[in-house]
C-alpha positions in Angstrom: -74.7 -21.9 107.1 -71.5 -20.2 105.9 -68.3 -21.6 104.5 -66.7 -22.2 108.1 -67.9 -23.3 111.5 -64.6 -23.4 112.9 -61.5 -20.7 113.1 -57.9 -22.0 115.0 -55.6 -19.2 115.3 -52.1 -19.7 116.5 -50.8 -17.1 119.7 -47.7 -15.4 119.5 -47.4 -13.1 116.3 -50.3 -14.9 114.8 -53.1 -13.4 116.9 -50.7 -11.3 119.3 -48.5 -8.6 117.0 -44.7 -8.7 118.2 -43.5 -6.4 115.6 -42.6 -3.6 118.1 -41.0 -6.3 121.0 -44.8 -5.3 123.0 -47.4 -7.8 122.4 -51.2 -6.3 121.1 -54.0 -7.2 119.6 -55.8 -4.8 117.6 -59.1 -3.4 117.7 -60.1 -4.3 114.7 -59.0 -7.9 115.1 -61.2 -8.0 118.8 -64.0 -6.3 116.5 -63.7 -9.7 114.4 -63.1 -12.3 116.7 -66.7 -10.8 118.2 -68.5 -10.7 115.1 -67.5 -14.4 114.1 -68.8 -15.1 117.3 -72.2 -13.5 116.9 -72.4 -15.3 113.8 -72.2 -18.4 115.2 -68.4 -19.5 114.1 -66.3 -21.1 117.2 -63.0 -19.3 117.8 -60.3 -21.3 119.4 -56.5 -21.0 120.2 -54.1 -23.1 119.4 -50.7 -22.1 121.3 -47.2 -23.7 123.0 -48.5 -21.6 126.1 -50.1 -23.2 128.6 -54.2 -22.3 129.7 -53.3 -20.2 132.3 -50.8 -17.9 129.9 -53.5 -17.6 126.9 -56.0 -16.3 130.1 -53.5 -13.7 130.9 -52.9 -12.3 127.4 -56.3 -12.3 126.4 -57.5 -9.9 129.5 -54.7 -7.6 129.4 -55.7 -7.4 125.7 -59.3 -6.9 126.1 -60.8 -9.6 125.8 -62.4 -11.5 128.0 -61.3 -14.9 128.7 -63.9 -17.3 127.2 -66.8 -14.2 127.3 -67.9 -15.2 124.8 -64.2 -15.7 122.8 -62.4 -17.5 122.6 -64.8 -20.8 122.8 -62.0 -23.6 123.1 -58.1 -23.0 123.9 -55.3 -25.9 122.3 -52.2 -25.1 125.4 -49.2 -27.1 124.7 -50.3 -27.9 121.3 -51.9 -31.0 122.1 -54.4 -30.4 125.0 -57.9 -29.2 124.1 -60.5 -27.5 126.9 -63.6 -25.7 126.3 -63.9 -22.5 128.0 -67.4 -21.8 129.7 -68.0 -18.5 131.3 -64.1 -17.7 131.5 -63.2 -21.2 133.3 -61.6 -24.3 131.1 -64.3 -27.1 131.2 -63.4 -30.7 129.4 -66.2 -32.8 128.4 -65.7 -36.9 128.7 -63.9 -36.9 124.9 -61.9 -33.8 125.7 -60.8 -35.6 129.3 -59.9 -39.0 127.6 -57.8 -37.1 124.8 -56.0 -35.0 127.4 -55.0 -37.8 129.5 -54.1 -39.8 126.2 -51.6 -36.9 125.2 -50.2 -37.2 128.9 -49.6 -40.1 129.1 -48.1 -39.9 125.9 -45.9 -37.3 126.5 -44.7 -38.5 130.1 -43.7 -42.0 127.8 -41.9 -40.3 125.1 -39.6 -37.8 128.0 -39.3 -41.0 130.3 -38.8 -44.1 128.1 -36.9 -42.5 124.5 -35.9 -38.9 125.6 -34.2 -39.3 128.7 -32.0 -42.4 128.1 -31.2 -40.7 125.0 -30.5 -36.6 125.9 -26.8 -36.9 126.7 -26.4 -38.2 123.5 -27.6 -36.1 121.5 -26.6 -32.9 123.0 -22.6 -34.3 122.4 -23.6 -34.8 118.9 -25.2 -31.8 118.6 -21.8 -30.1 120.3 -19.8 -32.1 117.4 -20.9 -30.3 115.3 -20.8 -26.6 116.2 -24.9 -27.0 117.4 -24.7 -26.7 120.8 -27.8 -25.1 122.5 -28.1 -21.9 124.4 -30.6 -23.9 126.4 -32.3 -27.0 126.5 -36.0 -27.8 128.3 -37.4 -31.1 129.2 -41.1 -30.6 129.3 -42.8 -33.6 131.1 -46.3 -32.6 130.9 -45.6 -31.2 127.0 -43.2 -34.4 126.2 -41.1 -31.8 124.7 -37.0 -32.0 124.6 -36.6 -28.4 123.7 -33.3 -27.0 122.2 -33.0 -22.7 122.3 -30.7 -21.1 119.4 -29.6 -17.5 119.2 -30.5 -17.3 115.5 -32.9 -19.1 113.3 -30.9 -20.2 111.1 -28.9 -22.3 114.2 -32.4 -24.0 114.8 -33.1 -24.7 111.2 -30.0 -26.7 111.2 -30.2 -28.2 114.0 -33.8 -29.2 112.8 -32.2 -31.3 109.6 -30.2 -33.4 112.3 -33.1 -33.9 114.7 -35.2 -34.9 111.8 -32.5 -37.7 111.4 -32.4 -38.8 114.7 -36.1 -38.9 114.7 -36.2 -41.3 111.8 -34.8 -44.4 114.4 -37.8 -43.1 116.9 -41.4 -43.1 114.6 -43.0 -41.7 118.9 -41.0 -38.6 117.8 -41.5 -35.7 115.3 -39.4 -32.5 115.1 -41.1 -29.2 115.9 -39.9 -25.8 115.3 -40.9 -22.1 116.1 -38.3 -19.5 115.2 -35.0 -20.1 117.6 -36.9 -23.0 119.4 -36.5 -26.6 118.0 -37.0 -30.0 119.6 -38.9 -33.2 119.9 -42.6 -33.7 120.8 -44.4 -36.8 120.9 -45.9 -37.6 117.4 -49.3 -36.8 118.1 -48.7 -34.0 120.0 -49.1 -31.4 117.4 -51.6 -28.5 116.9 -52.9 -30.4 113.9 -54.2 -33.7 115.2 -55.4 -31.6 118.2 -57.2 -29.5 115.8 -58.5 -32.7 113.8 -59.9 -33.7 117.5 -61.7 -30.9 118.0 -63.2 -30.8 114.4 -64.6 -34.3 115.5 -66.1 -33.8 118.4 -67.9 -30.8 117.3 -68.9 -33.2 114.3 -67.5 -30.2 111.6 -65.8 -31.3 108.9 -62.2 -30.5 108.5 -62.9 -28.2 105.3 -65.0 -26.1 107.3 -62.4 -25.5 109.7 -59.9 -22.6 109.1 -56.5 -22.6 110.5 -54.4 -19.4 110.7 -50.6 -19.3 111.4 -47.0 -18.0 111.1 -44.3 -20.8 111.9 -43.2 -24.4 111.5 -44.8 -25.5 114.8 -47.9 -24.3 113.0 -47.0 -26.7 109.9 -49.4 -29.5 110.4 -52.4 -27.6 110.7 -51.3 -25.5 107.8 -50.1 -27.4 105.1 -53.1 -29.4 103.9 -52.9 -32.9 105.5 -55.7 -32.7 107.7 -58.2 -30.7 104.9 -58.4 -27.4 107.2 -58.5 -24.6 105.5 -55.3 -22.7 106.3 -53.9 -19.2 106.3 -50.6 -17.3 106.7 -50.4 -13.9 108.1 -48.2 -11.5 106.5 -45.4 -12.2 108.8 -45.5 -16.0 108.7 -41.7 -18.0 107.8 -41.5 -18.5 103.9 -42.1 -22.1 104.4 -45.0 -21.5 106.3 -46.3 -19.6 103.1 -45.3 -21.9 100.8 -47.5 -24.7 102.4 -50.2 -22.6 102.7 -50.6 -21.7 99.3 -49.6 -25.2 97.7 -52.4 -26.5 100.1 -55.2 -23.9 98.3 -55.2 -21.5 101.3 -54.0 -18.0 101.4 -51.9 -15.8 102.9 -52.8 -12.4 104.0 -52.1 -9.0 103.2 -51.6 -7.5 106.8 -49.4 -9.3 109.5 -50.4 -10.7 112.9 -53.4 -9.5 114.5 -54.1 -7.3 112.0 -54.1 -10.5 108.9 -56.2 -12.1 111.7 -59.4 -9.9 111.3 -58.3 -10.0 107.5 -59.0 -13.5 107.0 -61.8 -13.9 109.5 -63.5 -11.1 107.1 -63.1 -12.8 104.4 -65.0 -16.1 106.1 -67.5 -14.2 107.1 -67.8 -12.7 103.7 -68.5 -16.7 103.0 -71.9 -16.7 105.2 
C-alpha cells in the first residue's frame, strides 16, 4: 500500500486554473486524477460550491462526474457525499454528519448571526470596511462579507476575528475578496477529518491540496493531513504548508495538482 489512500483537492484555482479569467483543467492533471484512481487512491473535492456546481465544472472539463473521479465531493465545506455512478449517495454516517452541519449552520444564522448583523455591518462602516455585499447563507451558516480588494477582506478579517472571540459557535473564514463567519465546525478540515474516519484511513495518509485561507485548516497541520500548496496559493497559505512538513509545488493550479499527485504515487 502506498504512502496515501486519500487525496482532497480544493476547487477554484486549486484544481480549476483561473489564471486567464476561463476556468480549465488540464490534461495532464485529468491524466492524474485517473491514474490515482486506478491505483486505488480516493479523490475527493473539497469546495465553497455547492454539489450540483462541482457536477457542472467537472463535465464541461472532461471529466465525468463520479466515473470513476472524483469518489467523494466536500460542497459548502462541511457537507460530505459519496458519488456512485455520477449521482451523490450518503451512507448512514455521511447522513447523520450532514444533518449535524445543518442543523448547525441554521443555529449559528438564526440564533447569533441574525440578532447580531446590523451590528456589525455599522461597525464595520465605522471604520471605512463597509462591504460591496453581504450573503446570509442558511444552509452554509455563512454571514458572508464581499470586498473589492484583498487587502479590504484581510482587514476586515482582523476585526471579525475579534468579534468572533465573544462567539466560540463562530470562526472566521477567508478566500481572496470573500470573508465572513461560518459555524465552527463547518470547515473543509473537520469535514476532511470525517471522511478520513469513516473510510478508517489515517489522517497522515490523507493529502490535502490547496491555495487560500478557507483552505487553512486542512492545510496547516492540525488535523495530521498531509498538505500541499499549489504555486499560486496566498503566502500564508505557503507558509502553513511548509511549517506543517508539506510542500508546495512548482506549477500552479491544475497543473501543481497532477504535480503533487505524481509525486504520491511515486510513494506506492
Amino acid at each position: 500500500m502506498g504512502k496515501f489512500e486519500l487525496i482532497v483537492m480544493d476547487l477554484d484555482s486549486t484544481l480549476l486554473d483561473w489564471s486567464d479569467g476561463t476556468a480549465r483543467i488540464s490534461e495532464s492533471c485529468r491524466q492524474a486524477l485517473l491514474k490515482a484512481a486506478e491505483n486505488g487512491i480516493f479523490v475527493a473535492v473539497a469546495t465553497g460550491r455547492t454539489l450540483r456546481e462541482v457536477a457542472l465544472e467537472l463535465e464541461v472539463h472532461g471529466l465525468k462526474f463520479g466515473k470513476p473521479v472524483p469518489h467523494f465531493v466536500i460542497p459548502l465545506e462541511k457537507y460530505c457525499y459519496r458519488i456512485v455512478n455520477g449521482q451523490p449517495f450518503e451512507d448512514e454516517a455521511m447522513a447523520r454528519w450532514n444533518m449535524e452541519r445543518w442543523e448547525e449552520a441554521r443555529q449559528t444564522i438564526e440564533q447569533i448571526v441574525l440578532p447580531r448583523a446590523h451590528e456589525w455591518l455599522q461597525l464595520l462602516k465605522g471604520v471605512g470596511l463597509s462591504p460591496t455585499r453581504w450573503v446570509l447563507d442558511t444552509r452554509a451558516g455563512w454571514f458572508s462579507l464581499v470586498y473589492d480588494t484583498v487587502e479590504q477582506a484581510k482587514q476586515a478579517e482582523k476585526l471579525l476575528e475579534q468579534l468572533a472571540e465573544s462567539h466560540p459557535e463562530l470562526t472566521v473564514n477567508r478566500n481572496f475578496v470573500f470573508v465572513g463567519f461560518v459555524p465552527r465546525n463547518g470547515t473543509k478540515g473537520k469535514a476532511v477529518r470525517f471522511l478520513a474516519e469513516t473510510l478508517n484511513i489515517p489522517t497522515k495518509r490523507v493529502m490535502t491540496i490547496g491555495d487560500s485561507v478557507n483552505d487553512l485548516d486542512m492545510l496547516n497541520g492540525e488535523h495530521g493531513f498531509f498538505p500541499v500548496a499549489v504555486a499560486n496559493a496566498e503566502p500564508e497559505i505557503k507558509e502553513a504548508v511548509l511549517k506543517a512538513g508539506g510542500m508546495v509545488t512548482n506549477q500552479p493550479a491544475s497543473e501543481g495538482v497532477a504535480e503533487a499527485i505524481e509525486w504520491a504515487l511515486g510513494k506506492i
